[in-house]
C-alpha positions as CSV (number, residue, x, y, z in Angstrom):
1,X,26.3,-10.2,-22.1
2,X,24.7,-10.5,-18.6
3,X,23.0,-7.0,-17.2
4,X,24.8,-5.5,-14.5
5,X,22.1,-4.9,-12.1
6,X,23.0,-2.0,-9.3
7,X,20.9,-0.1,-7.7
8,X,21.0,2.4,-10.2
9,X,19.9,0.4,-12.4
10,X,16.9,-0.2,-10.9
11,X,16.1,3.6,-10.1
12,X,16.3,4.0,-13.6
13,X,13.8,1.3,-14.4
14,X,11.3,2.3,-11.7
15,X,12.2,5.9,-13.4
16,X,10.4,4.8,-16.8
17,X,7.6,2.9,-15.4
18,X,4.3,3.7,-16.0
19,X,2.2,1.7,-14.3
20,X,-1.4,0.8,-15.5
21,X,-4.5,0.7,-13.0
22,X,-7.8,0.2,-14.7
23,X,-9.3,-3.1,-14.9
24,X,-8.9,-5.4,-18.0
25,X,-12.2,-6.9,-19.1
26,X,-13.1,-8.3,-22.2
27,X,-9.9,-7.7,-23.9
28,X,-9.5,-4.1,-23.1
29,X,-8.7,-1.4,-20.2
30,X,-11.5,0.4,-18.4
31,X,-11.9,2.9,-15.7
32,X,-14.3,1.6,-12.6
33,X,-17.8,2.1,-13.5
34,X,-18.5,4.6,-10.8
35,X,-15.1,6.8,-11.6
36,X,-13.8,5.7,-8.2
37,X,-10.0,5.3,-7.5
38,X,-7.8,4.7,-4.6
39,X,-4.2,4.7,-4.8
40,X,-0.9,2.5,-3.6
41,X,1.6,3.6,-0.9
42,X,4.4,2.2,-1.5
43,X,6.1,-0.2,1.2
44,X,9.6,0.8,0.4
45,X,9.6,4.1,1.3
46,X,5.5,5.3,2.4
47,X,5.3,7.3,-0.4
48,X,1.5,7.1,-3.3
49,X,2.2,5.1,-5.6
50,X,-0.2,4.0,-8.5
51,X,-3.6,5.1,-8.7
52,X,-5.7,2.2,-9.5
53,X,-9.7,1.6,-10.6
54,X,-12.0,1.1,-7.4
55,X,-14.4,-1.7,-8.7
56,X,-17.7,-2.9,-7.0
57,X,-20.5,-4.9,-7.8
58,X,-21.1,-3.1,-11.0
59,X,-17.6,-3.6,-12.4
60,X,-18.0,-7.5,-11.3
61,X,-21.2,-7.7,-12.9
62,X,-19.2,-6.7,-16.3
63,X,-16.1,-8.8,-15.9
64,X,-18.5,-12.1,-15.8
65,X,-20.4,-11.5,-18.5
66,X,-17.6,-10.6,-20.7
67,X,-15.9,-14.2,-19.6
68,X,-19.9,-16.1,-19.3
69,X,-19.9,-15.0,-23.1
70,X,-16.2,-16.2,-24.0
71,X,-16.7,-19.5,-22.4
72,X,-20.2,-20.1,-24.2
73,X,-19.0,-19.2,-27.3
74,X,-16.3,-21.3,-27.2
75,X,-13.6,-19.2,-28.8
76,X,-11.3,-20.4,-26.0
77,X,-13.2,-23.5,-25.1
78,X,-13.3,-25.3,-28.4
79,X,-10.5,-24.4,-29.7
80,X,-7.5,-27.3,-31.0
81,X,-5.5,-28.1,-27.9
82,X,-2.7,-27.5,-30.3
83,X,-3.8,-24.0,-30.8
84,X,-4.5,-23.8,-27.1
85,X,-0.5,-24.5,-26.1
86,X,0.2,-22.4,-28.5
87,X,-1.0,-19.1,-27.0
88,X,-0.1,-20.7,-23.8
89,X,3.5,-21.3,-24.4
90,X,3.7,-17.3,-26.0
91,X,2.1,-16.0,-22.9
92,X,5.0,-17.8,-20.9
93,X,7.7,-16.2,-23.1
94,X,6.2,-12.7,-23.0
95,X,6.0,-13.0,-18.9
96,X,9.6,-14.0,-19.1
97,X,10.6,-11.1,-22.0
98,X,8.7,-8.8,-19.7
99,X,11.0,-9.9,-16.5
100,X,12.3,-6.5,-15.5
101,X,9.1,-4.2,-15.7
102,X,6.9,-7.0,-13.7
103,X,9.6,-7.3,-11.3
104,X,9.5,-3.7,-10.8
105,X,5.7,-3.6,-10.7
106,X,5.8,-6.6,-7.9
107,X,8.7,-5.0,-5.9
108,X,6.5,-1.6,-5.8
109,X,3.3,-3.4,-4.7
110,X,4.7,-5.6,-1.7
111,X,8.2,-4.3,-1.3
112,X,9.7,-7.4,-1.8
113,X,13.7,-7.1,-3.2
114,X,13.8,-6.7,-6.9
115,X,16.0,-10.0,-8.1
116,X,13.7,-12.0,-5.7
117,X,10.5,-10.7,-7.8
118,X,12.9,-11.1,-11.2
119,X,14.3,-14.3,-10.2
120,X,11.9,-16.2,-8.2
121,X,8.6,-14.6,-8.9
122,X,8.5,-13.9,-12.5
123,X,10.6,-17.0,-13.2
124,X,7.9,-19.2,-11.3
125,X,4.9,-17.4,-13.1
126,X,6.1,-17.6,-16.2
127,X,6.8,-21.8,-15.3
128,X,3.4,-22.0,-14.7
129,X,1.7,-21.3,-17.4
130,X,4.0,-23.2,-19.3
131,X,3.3,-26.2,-17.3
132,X,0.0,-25.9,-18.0
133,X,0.4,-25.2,-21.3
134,X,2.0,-27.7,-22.0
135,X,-0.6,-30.4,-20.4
136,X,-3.5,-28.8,-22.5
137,X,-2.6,-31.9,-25.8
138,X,-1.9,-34.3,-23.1
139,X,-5.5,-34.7,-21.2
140,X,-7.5,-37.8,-22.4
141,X,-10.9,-38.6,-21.5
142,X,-12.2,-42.2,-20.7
143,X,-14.5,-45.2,-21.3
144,X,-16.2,-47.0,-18.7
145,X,-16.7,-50.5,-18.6
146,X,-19.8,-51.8,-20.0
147,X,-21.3,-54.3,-21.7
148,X,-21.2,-55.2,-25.3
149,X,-24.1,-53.2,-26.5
150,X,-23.0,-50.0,-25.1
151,X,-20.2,-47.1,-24.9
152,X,-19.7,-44.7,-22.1
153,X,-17.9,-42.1,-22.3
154,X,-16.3,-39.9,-19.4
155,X,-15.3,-36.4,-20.8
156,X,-13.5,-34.1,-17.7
157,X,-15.2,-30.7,-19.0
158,X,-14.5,-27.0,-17.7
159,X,-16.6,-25.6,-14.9
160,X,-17.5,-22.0,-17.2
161,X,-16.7,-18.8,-15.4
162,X,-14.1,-19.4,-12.6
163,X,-14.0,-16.2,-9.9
164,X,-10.0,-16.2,-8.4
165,X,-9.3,-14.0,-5.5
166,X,-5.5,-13.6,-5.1
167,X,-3.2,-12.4,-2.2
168,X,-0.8,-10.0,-2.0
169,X,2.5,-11.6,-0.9
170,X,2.8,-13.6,-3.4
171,X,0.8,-11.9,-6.3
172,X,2.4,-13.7,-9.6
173,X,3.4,-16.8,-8.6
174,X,0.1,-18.0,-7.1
175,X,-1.8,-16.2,-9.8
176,X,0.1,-18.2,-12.1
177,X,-1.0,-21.5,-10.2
178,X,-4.7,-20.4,-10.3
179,X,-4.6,-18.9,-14.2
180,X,-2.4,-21.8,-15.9
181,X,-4.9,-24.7,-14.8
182,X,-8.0,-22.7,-14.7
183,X,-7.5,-21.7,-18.8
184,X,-5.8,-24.9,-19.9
185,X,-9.0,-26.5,-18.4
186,X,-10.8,-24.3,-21.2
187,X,-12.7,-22.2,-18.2
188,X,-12.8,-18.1,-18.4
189,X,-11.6,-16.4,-15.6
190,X,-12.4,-13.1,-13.7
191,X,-9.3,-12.4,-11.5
192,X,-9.8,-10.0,-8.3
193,X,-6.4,-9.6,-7.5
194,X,-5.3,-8.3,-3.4
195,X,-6.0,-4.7,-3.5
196,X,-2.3,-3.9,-2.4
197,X,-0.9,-6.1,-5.4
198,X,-3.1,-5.3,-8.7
199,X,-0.4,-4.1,-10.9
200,X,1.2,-7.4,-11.8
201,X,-2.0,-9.0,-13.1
202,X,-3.0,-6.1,-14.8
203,X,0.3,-6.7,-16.8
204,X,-0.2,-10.9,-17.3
205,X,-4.1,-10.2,-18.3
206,X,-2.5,-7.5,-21.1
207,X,0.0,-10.1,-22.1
208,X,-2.1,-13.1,-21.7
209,X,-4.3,-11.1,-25.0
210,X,-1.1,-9.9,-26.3
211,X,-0.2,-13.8,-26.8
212,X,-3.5,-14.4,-28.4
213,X,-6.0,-15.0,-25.5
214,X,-9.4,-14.2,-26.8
215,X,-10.8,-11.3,-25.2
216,X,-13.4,-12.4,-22.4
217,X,-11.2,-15.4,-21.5
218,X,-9.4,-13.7,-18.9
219,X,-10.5,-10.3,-17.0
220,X,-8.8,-8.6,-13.8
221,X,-11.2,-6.1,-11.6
222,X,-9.0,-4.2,-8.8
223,X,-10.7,-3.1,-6.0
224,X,-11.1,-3.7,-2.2
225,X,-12.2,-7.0,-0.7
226,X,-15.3,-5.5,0.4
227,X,-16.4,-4.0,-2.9
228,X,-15.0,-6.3,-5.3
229,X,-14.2,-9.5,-3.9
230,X,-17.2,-10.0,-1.9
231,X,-19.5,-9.3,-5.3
232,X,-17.8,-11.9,-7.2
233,X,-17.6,-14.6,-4.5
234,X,-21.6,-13.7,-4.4
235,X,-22.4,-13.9,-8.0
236,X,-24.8,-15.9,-9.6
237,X,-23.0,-16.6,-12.8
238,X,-19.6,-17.5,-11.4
239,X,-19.4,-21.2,-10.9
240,X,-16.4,-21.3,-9.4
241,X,-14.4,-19.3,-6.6
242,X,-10.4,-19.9,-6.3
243,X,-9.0,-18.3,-2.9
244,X,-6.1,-18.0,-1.1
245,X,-5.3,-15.6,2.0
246,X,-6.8,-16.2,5.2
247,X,-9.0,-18.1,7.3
248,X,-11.3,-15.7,8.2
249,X,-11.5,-14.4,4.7
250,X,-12.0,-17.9,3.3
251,X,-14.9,-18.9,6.0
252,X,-16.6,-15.6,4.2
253,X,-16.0,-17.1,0.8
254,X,-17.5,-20.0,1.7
255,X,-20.7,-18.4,3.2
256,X,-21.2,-16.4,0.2
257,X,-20.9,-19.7,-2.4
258,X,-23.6,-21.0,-0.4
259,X,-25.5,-17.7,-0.3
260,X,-25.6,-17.6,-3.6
261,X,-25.3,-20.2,-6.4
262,X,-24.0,-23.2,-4.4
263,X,-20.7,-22.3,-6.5
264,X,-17.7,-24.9,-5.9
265,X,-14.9,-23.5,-3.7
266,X,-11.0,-23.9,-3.4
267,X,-9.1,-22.7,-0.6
268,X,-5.6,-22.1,0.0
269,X,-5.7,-20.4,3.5
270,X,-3.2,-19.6,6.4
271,X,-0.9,-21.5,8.7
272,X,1.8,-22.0,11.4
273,X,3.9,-24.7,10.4
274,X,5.7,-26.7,13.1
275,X,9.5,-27.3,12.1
276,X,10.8,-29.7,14.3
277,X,14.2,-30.5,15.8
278,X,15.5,-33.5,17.2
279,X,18.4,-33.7,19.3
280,X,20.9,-35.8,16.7
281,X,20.0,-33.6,13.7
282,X,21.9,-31.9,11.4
283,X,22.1,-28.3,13.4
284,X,23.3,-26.2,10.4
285,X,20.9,-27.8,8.1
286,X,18.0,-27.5,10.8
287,X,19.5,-23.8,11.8
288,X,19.8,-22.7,8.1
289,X,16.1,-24.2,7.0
290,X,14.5,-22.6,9.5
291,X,16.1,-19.2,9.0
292,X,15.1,-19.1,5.6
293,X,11.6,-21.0,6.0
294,X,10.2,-18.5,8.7
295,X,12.3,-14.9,7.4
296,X,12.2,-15.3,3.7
297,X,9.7,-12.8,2.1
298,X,9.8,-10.6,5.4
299,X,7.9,-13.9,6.7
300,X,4.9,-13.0,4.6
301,X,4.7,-16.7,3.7
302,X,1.8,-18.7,4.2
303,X,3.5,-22.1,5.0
304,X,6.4,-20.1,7.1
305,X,8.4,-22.3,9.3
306,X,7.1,-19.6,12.4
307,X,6.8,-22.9,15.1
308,X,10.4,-24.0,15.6
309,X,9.7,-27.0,18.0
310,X,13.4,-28.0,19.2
311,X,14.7,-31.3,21.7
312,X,15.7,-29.1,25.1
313,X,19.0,-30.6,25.0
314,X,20.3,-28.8,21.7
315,X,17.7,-25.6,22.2
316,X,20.3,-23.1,23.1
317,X,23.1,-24.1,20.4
318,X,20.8,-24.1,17.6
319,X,19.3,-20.5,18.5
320,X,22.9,-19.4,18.0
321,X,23.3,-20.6,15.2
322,X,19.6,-19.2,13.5
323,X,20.9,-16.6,14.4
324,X,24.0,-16.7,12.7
325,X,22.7,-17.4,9.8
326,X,20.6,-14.5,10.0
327,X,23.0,-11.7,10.4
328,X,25.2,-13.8,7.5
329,X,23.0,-14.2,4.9
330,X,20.0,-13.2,5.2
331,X,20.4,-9.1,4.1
332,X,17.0,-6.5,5.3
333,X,17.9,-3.8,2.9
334,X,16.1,-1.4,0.8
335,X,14.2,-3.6,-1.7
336,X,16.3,-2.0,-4.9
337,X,19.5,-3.1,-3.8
338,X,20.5,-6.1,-5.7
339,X,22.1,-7.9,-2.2
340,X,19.0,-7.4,-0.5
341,X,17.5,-11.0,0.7
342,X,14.5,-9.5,2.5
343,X,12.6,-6.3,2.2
344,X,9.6,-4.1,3.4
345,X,6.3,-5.5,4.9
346,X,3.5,-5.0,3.0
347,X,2.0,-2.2,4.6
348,X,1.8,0.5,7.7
349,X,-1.4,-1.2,9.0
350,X,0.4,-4.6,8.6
351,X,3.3,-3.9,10.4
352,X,1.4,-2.6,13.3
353,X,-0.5,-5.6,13.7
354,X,2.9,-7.4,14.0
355,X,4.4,-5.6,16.0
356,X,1.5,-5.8,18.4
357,X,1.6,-9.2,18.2
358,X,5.2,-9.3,19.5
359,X,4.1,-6.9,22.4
360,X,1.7,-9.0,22.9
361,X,3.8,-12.1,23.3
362,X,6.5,-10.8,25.1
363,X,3.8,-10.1,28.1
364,X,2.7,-13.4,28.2
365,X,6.2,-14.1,28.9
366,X,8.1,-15.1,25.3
367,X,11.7,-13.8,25.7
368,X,13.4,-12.3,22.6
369,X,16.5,-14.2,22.1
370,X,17.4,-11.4,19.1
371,X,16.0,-8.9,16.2
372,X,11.9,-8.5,16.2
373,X,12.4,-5.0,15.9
374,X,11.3,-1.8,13.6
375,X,14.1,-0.8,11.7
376,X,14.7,1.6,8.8
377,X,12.1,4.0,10.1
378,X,14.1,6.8,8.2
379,X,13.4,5.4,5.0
380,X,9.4,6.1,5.6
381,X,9.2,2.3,4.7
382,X,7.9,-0.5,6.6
383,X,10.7,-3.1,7.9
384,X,11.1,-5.3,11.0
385,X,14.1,-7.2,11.5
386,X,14.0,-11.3,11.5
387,X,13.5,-12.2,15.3
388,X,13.3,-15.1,17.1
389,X,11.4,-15.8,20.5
390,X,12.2,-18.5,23.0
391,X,10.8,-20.1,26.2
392,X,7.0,-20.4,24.7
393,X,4.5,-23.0,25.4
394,X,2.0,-23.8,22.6
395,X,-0.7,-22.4,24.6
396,X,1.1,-18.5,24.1
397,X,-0.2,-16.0,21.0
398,X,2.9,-15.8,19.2
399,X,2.5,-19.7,19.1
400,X,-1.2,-20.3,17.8
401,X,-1.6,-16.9,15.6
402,X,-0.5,-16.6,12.0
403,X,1.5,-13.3,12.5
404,X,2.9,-13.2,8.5
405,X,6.0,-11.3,9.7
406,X,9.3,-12.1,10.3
407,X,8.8,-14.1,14.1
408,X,9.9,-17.3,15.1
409,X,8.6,-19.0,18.0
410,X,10.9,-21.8,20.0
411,X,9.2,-24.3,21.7
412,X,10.8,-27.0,23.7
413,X,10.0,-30.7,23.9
414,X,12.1,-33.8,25.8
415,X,10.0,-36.7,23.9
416,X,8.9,-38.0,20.2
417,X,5.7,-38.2,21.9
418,X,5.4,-34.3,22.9
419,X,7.1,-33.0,19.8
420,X,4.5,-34.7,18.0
421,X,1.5,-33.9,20.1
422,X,3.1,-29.7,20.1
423,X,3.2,-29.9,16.0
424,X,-0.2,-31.0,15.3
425,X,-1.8,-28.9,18.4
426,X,-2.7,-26.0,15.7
427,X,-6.3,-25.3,13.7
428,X,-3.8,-25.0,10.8
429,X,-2.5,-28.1,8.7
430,X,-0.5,-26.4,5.8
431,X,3.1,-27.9,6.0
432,X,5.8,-29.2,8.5
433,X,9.1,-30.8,8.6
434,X,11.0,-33.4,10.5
435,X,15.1,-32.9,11.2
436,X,16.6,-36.5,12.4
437,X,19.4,-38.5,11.3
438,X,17.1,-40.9,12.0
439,X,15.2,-42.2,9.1
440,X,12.2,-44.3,10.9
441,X,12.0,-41.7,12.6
442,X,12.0,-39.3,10.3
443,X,9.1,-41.2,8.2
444,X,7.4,-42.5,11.1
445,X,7.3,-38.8,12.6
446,X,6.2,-36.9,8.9
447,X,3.3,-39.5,8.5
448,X,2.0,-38.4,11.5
449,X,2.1,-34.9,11.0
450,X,-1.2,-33.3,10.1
451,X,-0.1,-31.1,7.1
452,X,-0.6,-30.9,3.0
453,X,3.3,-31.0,2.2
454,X,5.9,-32.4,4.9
455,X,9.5,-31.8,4.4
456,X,12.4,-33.9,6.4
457,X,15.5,-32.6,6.3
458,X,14.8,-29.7,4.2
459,X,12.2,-26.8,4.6
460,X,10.6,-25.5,1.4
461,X,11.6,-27.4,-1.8
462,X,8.9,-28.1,-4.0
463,X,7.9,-28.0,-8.2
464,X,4.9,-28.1,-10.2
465,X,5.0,-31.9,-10.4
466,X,4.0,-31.7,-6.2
467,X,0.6,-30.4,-5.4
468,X,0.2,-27.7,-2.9
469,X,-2.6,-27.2,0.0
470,X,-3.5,-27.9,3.5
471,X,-5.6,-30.1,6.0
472,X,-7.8,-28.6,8.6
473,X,-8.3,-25.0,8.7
474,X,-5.6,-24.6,5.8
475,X,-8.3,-25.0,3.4
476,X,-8.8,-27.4,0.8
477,X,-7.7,-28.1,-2.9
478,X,-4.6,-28.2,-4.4
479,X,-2.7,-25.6,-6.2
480,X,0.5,-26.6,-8.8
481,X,0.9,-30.2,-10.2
482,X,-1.8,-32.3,-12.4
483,X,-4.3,-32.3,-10.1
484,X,-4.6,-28.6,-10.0
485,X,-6.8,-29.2,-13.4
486,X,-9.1,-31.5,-11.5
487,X,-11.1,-29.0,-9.8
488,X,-11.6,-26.7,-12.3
489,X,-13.1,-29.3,-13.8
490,X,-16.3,-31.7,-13.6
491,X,-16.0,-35.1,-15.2
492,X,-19.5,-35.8,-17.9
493,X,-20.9,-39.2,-19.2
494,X,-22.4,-39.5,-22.4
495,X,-23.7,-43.2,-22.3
496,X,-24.2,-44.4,-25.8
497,X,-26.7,-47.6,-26.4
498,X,-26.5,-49.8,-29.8
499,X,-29.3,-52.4,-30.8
C-alpha cells in the first residue's frame, strides 16, 4: 500500500534522522584532520543544523591518495565489466531503497520541498548510476586501419583520479551525472561536495561501499570552497577536475589546473536563458513553460528560463497568464508539506544578494508586474515569492546577471531579427527555447540560438540519452548521455607489427 505522506509524516522522519558529517575516504568515516567543524543552518526555518568535518589541504591530500592507490591497483579498474554493473546496478537500488532519508537529508541542506527531493531528485540520482551502469559491458574499443602487417588498437582508458566539485542546488542529481560516468569509466573519484549540501553525498559514498565499491574508489571531503575545493582543483595527483556552479568559480578552476598539473577540466557553469515568444504561439503553453522553467526550485536552476523575450503585441496577455499559473500551481510553502511546489532559498546570504538584485533593477527602471517579494519571514526561513519584471532592455542587471532566484525578466521585441539578436546578446550559452506555431521558424530560429540544449515548444524536458552543457561562458563538456564517458576518458594505441 502506497505511504500516506503528510506533514507529519515528515516531522517524524526528520525526527529520527541522524545525519552524518565526517568525510568518507578510503572506505570509512573520518573527522577533518585539524578537528575543525562548521555547521548547517537550515533554510527552512534558520535554525543549526548538522555539524559537518571542515577539510583543507591536508584532508584533500588523504582523499587522493586513498583513490591514486585504488585506481593503480586496479581493484576497481580491472575488474569484469560484469562485476562492475553489478555493484553499479546495487548502488542504484540502495539510493532508491534509501528514498525517504536522502530526501530528508537534501530537503534539510537546500530547503527544497520533500516529494520534489523524493521524487525528482533521488529518482534521477538513482537513474544515473544505473545508466551508467548499465553501459559499463557495452563499451568496445577499436582497430584502426592499417596495412596487412600490422594491428592497431584504440583502447578509451580511465583518466586515474578524477577531482568533482558539486553545487548545492542540485546536490544528487548532478552528483549522480558526475559519479555514474566517472566510475563506469573505471576512474576513482574524490568528491568535494557544495559546503551547504554535503549530507547527501556523504550518504551515496556510504552506499556506493555498501553496494560493493572498493574502498578508495570513491571519497567525499566536506569543507568550504576555499579550504577544500581550491586544494583539490590545485593538486598534483588529480588528473582530472569536474565542476559545475559558476563562472567566476569555474575561471578559478581553470587557473588552478594550469597552476598545477595541466589537469583536464569540465565545466558546467551559469546562465540566463532567453525563452522566447512569438506573437502566434501557444500562450498557455508559452505562459505555463516559463512559469515553471524560471520558478521551479525557488529559480535556483542553472538553465532557468529568467529572460522571457516576448512579441510586444501579446506582452501584456501572456504576463497575466504567468501569472496565473503562478498563483495556481505553483505552491511556496514550507518545504515539509507534501503540496509544496517550491521552497526556501538556499541561504540568508543568498537571499540577500537577490533581493538586492531586484532593488537594484527596479532603480534602473524594471517595473514589478507581481510577487519578487520576502515572504514567510516568521518562519526564520529564507523564501521570496516567484516575481516577474517587465519593461527591461537587455542592457538592464536583472537582464545580464544570473540572479539564481525566483525573477523573471520581460523583454519586448517587434522582429525575428531583434528577438534573435536580444537572446544571444548574453556571455552565457546554456539553453533557450523558441514558442511558434511556426515550424521554419521554429527550427530556423533554435539553430540560431547560441545555447547547449534548445527547447521549442517546451522548456525543460530532457533524459540521459541527451547530453547536457553550454557554449560560451556556460562552460564546456557534457554531463548525462554517452558522451559523458568520453571525457573521463583518453583514448590509447597499442600498434602491433608482424614480420
Amino acid at each position: 500500500m502506497a505511504t500516506e505522506y503528510t506533514r507529519a509524516y515528515w516531522e517524524n522522519v526528520l525526527s529520527e534522522l541522524r545525519p552524518e558529517g565526517r568525510h568518507f575516504i578510503d572506505g570509512a568515516l573520518r573527522q577533518a584532520t585539524s578537528g575543525a567543524t562548521f555547521t548547517r543552518i537550515r533554510p527552512m526555518d534558520g535554525k543549526p543544523g548538522a555539524v559537518l568535518s571542515r577539510g583543507n589541504a591536508a584532508d584533500i591530500d588523504t582523499a587522493v591518495a586513498a583513490a591514486r592507490a585504488a585506481f593503480e591497483s586496479g581493484v576497481w579498474r580491472k575488474k569484469e565489466p560484469l562485476e562492475k554493473k553489478k555493484v553499479m546496478l546495487r548502488w542504484a537500488e540502495l539510493i532508491r531503497s534509501h528514498g525517504e532519508e536522502l530526501a530528508m537529508l537534501e530537503t534539510l541542506d537546500v530547503g527544497k520541498p520533500i516529494l520534489a527531493s523524493l521524487n525528482v531528485d533521488v529518482r534521477l540520482c538513482a537513474d544515473g548510476i544505473q545508466y551508467y551502469g548499465e553501459m559499463i559491458d557495452k563499451m568496445y574499443d577499436e582497430i584502426a586501419p592499417t596495412g596487412p602487417n600490422a594491428r592497431a588498437l584504440v583502447r578509451k582508458v580511465p583518466l586515474g583520479v578524477i577531482g568533482a566539485i558539486t553545487p548545492w542546488n542540485y546536490p544528487m542529481i548532478i552528483e549522480g551525472w558526475k559519479l555514474g560516468p566517472a566510475i563506469a569509466a573505471g576512474n576513482s573519484v574524490v568528491l568535494k561536495p557544495a559546503e551547504q549540501s554535503s549530507l547527501s553525498a556523504i550518504r551515496l559514498a556510504q552506499l556506493a561501499f555498501e553496494a560493493g565499491l572498493p574502498a578508495g574508489v570513491l571519497n567525499v571531503v566536506t569543507g568550504l570552497g576555499e579550504e577544500a575545493g581550491a586544494p583539490l582543483a590545485l593538486h598534483m595527483d588529480v588528473d582530472m577536475i569536474a565542476f559545475t556552479g559558476s563562472t567566476e568559480v569555474g575561471k578559478l578552476i581553470m587557473g588552478y589546473a594550469a597552476q598545477s598539473n595541466v589537469k583536464r577540466v569540465a565545466l558546467e557553469l551559469g546562465g540566463k536563458s532567453p525563452l522566447v515568444v512569438f506573437e502566434d504561439a501557444d500562450l498557455d503553453a508559452a505562459a505555463a513553460a516559463a512559469a515553471w522553467g524560471c520558478f521551479y526550485n525557488s529559480g535556483e536552476t542553472c538553465h532557468a528560463s529568467t529572460r522571457l523575450i516576448v512579441h510586444r503585441s501579446v506582452q501584456d496577455e501572456l504576463i497575466r497568464k504567468i501569472e496565473d499559473v503562478t498563483r495556481n500551481d505553483i505552491a511556496l510553502k514550507h518545504p515539509l508539506e507534501p503540496s509544496a511546489q517550491i521552497g526556501a532559498l538556499i541561504e540568508e546570504e543568498h537571499m540577500r544578494k537577490v533581493l538586492d538584485m531586484i532593488a537594484a533593477g527596479e532603480k534602473e527602471g524594471a517595473r514589478r508586474a507581481f510577487g519578487a517579494e520576502r515572504v514567510m519571514s516568521e518562519t526564520g526561513g529564507y523564501y521570496i515569492s516567484p516575481g516577474v519584471f517587465v519593461d527591461l532592455t537587455n542592457d538592464m542587471s536583472l537582464a545580464r546577471q544570473e540572479i539564481f532566484g525566483p525573477v523573471l525578466a520581460a523583454i519586448p521585441f517587434d522582429t525575428e531579427d531583434e528577438a534573435l539578436r536580444i537572446a544571444n546578446d548574453t556571455i552565457y550559452g546554456l539553453a533557450g527555447a523558441v514558442f511558434t506555431r511556426d515550424m521554419n521558424r521554429a527550427h530556423r530560429f533554435s539553430e540560431e540560438i547560441h545555447a547547449g540544449t534548445v527547447w521549442i515548444n517546451t522548456y525543460d524536458m530532457s533524459s540521459f540519452a541527451t547530453p547536457f552543457g553550454g557554449f560560451k561562458q556556460s562552460g564546456f563538456g557534457r554531463d548525462r548521455s554517452v558522451h559523458a564517458i568520453d571525457k573521463y576518458c583518453d583514448y590509447k594505441t597499442i600498434w602491433q607489427q608482424f614480420g
